[in-house]
Legacy VTK file of the C-alpha trace (Angstrom):
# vtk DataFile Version 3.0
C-alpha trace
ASCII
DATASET POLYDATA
POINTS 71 float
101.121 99.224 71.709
101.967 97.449 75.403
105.558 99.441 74.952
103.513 102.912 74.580
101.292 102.291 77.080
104.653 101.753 79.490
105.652 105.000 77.963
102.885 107.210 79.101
102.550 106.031 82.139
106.519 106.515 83.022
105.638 109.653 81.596
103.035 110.475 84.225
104.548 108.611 87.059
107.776 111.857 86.247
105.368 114.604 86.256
104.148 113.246 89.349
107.677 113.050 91.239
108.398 116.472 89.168
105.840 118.068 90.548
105.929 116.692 93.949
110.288 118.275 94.068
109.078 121.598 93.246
106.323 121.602 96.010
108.959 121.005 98.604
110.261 124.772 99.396
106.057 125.081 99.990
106.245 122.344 102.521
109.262 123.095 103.901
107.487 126.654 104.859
104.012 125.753 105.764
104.399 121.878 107.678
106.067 120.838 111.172
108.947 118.719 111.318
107.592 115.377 110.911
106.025 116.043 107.912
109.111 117.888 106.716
110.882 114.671 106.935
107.648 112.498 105.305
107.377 114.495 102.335
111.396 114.612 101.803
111.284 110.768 101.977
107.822 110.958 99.879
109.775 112.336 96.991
113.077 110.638 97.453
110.879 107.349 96.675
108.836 108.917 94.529
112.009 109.779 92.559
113.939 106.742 92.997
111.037 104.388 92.015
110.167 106.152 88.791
114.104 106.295 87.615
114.085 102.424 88.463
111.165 101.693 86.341
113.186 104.052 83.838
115.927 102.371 83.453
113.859 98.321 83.633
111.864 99.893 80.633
114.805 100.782 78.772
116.842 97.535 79.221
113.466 96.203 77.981
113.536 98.037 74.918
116.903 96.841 73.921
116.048 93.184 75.046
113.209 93.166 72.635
114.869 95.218 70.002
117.948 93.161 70.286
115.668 89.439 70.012
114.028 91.770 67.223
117.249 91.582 65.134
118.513 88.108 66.053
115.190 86.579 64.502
LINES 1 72
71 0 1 2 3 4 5 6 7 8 9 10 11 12 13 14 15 16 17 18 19 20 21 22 23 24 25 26 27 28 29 30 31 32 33 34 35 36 37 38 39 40 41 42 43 44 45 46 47 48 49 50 51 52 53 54 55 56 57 58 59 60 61 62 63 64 65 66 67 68 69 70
């Protein structure tokens, strides 16, 4: 149940940074500068965190299924 629970929230945590990519041509068009820059760094984060969590979740999944197997 803990492993689904992971699950949806990586789920969530992409729609978040998916959604937050495809606002960018609106901020691009509608902010300044600085907050140009802010929001491109916002979602470069955004994206980089939730592909990190990704991939510690999946070498998680084969830890446990692997230790599932051994025993």
């Amino acid at each position: 149940m803990e492993s689904v629970k992971r699950f949806a929230l990586l789920i969530a945590l992409w729609v978040i940074a998916v959604a937050a990519t495809g606002l960018v041509p609106y901020v691009w068009s509608h902010e300044p500068g600085s907050r140009r820059v802010a929001w491109l760094i916002l979602v470069a984060c955004t994206l980089t965190g939730v592909s990190l969590l990704t991939r510690v979740e999946l070498k998680l999944r084969r830890q446990l299924d692997s230790d599932r197997r051994g025993s």
